[in-house]
Residue, then its C-alpha position, 0 to 999 in steps of 0.5 A: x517655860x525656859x529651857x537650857x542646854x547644859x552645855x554652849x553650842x558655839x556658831x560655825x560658818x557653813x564651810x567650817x561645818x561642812x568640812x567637820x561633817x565630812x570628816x565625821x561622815x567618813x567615820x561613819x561610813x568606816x564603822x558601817x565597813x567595819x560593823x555591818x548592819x543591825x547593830x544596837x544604835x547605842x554600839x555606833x553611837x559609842x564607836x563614833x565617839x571613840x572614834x571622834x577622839x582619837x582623830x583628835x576632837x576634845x569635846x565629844x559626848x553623846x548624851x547632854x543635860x537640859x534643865x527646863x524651869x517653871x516658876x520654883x520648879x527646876x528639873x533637869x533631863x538627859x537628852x540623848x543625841x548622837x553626837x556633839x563634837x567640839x561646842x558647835x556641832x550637834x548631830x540628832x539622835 
């Protein structure tokens, strides 16, 4: 049963990654600052995208399609994740 991503994650090499996670990271950090705790995960997860493109990252989202298929079946699901900045890097939900 294949399934694809609806969108290409693009290979990145250990350095180029843990330079874009330590910049998401401290954005992380500042709206926990700014927020508090307790909050919906819906409300970070939008801030930090928010937040993502205003530092200057195109391709944000947080929610992709996958399309899984099985013979003539074809369906197509929205996963939610936490966030997706550029095409390479992919932060779990």
């Amino acid at each position: 049963m294949p399934i694809k991503p609806g969108i290409q994650i693009e290979p990145i090499s250990n350095s180029d990654f843990h330079s874009i996670d330590y910049e998401i990271m401290g954005l992380v950090f500042s709206i926990h600052r700014d927020f508090g705790r307790f909050w919906n995960e819906m409300i970070y997860r939008n801030e930090l995208a928010y937040r993502c493109q205003k530092a200057g990252s195109e391709n944000v989202a947080t929610e992709v399609p996958i399309e899984v298929s099985f013979d003539h079946f074809i369906k197509f699901y929205y996963i939610k994740v936490f966030l997706i900045v550029l095409p390479q890097i992919v932060l779990p939900f």
